[in-house]
C-alpha positions in Angstrom: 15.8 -11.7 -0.9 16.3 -11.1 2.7 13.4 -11.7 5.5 13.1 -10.4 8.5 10.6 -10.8 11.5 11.5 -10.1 15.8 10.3 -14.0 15.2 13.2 -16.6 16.1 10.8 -18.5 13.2 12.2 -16.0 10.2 15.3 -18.2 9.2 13.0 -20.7 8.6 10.8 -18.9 6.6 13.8 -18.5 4.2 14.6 -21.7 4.0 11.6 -22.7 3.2 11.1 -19.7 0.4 14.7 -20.8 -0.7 12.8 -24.1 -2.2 10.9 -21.7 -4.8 12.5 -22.2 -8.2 13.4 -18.9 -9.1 16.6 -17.3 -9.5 16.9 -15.4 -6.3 18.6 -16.1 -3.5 16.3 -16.6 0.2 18.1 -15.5 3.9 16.2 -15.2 7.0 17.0 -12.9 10.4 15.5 -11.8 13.6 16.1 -10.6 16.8 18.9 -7.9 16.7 20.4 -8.8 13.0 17.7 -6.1 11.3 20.6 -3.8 10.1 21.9 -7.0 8.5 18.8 -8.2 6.8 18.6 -4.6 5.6 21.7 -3.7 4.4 22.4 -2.8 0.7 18.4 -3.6 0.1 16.9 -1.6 -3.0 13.8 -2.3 -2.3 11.9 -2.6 1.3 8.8 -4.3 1.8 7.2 -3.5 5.0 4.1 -5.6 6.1 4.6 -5.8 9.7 3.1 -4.8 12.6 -0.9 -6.4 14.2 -3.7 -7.1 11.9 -7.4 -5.7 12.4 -9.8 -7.5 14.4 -14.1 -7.9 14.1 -14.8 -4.4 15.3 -11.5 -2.3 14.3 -10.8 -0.2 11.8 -7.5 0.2 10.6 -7.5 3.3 12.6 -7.6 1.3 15.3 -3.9 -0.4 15.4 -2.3 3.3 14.9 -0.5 3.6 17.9 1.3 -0.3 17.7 1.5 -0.6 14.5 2.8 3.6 13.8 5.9 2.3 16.4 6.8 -0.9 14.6 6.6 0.9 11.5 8.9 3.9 12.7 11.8 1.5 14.1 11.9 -0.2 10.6 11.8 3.2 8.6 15.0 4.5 10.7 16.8 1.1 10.4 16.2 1.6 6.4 17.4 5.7 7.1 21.1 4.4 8.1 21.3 0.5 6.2 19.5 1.4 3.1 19.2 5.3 2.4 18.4 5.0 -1.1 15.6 2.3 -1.5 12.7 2.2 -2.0 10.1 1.6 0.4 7.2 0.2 0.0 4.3 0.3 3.3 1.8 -2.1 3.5 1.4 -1.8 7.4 -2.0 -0.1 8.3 -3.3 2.6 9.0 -1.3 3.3 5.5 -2.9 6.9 5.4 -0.8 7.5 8.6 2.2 5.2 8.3 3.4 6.9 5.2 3.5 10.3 6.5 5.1 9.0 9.5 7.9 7.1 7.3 8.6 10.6 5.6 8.8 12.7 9.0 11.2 10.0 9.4 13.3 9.6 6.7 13.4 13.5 6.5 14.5 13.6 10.0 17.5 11.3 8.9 18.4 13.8 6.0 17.4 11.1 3.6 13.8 11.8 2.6 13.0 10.8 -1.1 9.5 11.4 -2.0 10.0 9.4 -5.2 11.1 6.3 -3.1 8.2 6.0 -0.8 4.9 3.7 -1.5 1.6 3.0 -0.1 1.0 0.1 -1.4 -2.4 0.1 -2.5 -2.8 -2.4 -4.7 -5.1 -4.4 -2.6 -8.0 -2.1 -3.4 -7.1 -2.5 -7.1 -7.3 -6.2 -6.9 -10.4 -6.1 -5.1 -12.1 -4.0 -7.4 -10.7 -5.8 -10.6 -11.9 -9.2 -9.3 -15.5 -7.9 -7.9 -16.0 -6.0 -11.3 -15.1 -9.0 -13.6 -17.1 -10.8 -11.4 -20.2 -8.7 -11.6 -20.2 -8.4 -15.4 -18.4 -11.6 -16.5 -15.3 -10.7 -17.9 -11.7 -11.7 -17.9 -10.3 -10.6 -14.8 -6.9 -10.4 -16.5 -8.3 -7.6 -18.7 -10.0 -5.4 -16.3 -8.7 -2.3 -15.2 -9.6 0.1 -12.6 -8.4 2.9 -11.2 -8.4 3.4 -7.0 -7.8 6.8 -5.9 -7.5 8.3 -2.7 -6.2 6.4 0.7 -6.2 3.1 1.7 -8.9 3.1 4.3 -12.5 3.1 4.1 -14.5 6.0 2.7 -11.0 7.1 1.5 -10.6 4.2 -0.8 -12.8 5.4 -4.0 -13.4 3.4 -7.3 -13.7 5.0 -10.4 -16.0 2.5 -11.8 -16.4 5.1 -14.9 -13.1 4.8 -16.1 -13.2 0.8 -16.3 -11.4 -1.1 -19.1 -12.9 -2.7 -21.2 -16.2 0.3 -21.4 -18.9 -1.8 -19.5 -22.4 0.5 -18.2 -23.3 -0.5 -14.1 -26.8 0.6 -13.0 -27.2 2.7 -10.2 -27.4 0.0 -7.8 -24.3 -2.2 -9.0 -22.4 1.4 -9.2 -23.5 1.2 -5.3 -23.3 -2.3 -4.1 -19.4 -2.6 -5.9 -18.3 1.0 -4.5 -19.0 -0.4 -0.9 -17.9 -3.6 -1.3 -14.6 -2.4 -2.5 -14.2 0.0 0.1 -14.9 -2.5 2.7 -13.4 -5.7 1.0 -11.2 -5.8 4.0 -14.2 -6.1 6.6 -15.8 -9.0 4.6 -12.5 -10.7 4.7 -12.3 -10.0 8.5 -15.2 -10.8 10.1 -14.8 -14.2 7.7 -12.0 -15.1 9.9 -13.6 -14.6 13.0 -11.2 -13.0 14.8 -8.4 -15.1 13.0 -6.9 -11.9 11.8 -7.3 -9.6 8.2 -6.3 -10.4 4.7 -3.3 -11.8 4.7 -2.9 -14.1 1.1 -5.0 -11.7 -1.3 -2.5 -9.0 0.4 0.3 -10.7 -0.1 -0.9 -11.4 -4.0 -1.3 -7.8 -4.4 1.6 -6.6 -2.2 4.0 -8.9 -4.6 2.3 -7.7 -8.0 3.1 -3.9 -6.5 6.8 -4.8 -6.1 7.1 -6.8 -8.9 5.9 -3.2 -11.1 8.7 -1.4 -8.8 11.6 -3.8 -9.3 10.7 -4.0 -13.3 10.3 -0.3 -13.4 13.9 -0.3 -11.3 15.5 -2.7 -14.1 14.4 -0.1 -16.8 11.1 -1.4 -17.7 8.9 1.5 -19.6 5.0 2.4 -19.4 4.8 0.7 -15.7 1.9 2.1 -13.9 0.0 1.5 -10.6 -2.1 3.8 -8.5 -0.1 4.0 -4.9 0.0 6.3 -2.2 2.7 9.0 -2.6 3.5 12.6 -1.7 1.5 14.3 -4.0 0.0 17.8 -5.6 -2.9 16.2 -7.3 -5.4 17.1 -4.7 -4.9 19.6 -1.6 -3.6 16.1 0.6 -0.3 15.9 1.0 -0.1 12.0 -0.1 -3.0 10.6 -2.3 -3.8 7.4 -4.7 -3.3 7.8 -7.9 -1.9 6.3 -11.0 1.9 6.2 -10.7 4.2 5.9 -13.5 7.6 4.1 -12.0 11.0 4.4 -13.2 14.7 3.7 -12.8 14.7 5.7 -9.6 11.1 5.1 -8.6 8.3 7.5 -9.0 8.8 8.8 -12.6 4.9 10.5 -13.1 2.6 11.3 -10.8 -1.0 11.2 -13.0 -4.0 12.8 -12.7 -7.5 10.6 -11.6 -8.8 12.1 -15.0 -12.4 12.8 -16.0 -15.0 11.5 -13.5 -18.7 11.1 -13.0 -20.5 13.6 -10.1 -21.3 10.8 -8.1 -17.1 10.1 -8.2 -16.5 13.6 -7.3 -19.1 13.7 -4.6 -16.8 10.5 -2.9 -13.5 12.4 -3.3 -14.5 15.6 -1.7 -16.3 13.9 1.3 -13.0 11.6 2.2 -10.9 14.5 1.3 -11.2 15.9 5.3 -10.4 12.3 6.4 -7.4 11.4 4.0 -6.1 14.7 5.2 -6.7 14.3 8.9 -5.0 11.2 8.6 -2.4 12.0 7.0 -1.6 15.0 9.7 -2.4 12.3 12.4 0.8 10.8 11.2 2.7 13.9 11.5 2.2 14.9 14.6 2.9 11.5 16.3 6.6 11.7 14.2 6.6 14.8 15.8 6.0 14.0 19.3 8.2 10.7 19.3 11.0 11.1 17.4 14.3 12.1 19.5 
């Protein structure tokens, strides 16, 4: 495991994850060693850049966090060609399209090596349903379609495991809340920052499914945010199943309610607006 943060702090970091009982090996860099820290990686996790404030939507920290995301995707083009990259760093909706201008710029795009990771939705949505209804959170399931962002974050609270009914209200009290988990968490901190340890809980269950998946693993699935033909936006949520060299099948969202369908077609505009936001900043700042 290699860490690395502009932070003089990051060597620290590592020695402090190197403490972790696990067989795995912890080094920390900063400043100008990112080629170092990057070198030979398989996997990339990329969680940098500012968090939301009371007020902002993830929209809101494109234009910092779409630079800080770019300079990391071109340092992976040249130390790391062939891993697999997984973007946690908002607006994800725009940072992914902006990682593959990149990488395809580079002569190195993959489309079945870059992630959204959205698994923060899905662990949203798994804890507020078991919650509601009293199950095992452990055995919930529930597909999150879509973006990562908002209206574009949709539910499909009729295809939960185990079968459960919701009445009209619940159906519309959990939809919001899941779209908006991130504002509740948010305004919490007062202007402390966003989600930061239920992200990381989710952002490490995603890459956990990845590096299984990578060691030959069979039948693992997540919905992420990938290139995709499922819908007429170029990248969409959906469920994933990984393999040895990352995306192995793109699935489907299934059969779904009206009320499901109304959600998807409204965001669709958005997601793909987004998406094409991305694009043309790649466009204009990439030399």
């Amino acid at each position: 495991l290699t860490c690395y943060d502009v932070a003089p702090v990051t060597p620290g970091v590592a020695a402090d994850l190197s403490h972790c009982s696990s067989n795995s090996k912890a080094t920390g860099y900063s400043g100008e060693d990112l080629h170092k820290a990057l070198d030979g990686c398989q996997v990339v996790v990329i969680p940098a850049g500012v968090p939301r404030k009371p007020g902002m939507t993830r929209d809101d920290l494109f234009n910092t966090n779409a630079s800080i995301v770019a300079n990391l995707v071109k340092a992976c083009a040249k130390a790391c060609p062939k891993a697999c990259l997984l973007i946690i760093s908002n607006p994800v909706n725009s940072t992914v399209p902006i990682a593959a201008e990149i990488l395809k710029k580079a002569g190195v795009y993959d489309p079945n090596r870059l992630f959204g990771v959205t698994t923060l939705d899905v662990v949203r949505a798994r804890t507020f349903v078991a919650n509601a209804k009293g199950l095992d959170v452990n055995k919930v399931t529930v597909p999150v379609i879509g973006g990562h962002a908002g209206t574009t974050i949709v539910p499909l609270l009729s295809q939960v495991q185990p079968k459960v009914s919701f009445t009209e209200p619940e159906v519309d009290a959990l939809t919001q809340r899941i779209m908006f988990g991130g504002d509740e968490v948010v305004k919490a901190k007062a202007g402390g920052g966003s989600a930061t340890l239920s992200m990381a809980y989710a952002g490490a269950e995603f890459a956990d499914s990845v590096m299984a998946a990578l060691s030959g693993d069979k039948g693992v699935t997540e919905c992420t945010f990938v290139e995709s033909k499922i819908t007429d936006s170029p990248f969409f949520s959906s469920p994933v199943t990984l393999g040895k060299n990352g995306v192995e099948t793109i699935h489907g969202y299934g059969t779904v309610n009206d009320k499901e369908k109304k959600l998807i077609a409204d965001m669709l505009p958005d997601l793909k607006a987004q998406a094409a936001k991305g694009v043309e900043w790649a466009k204009a700042n990439l030399k």
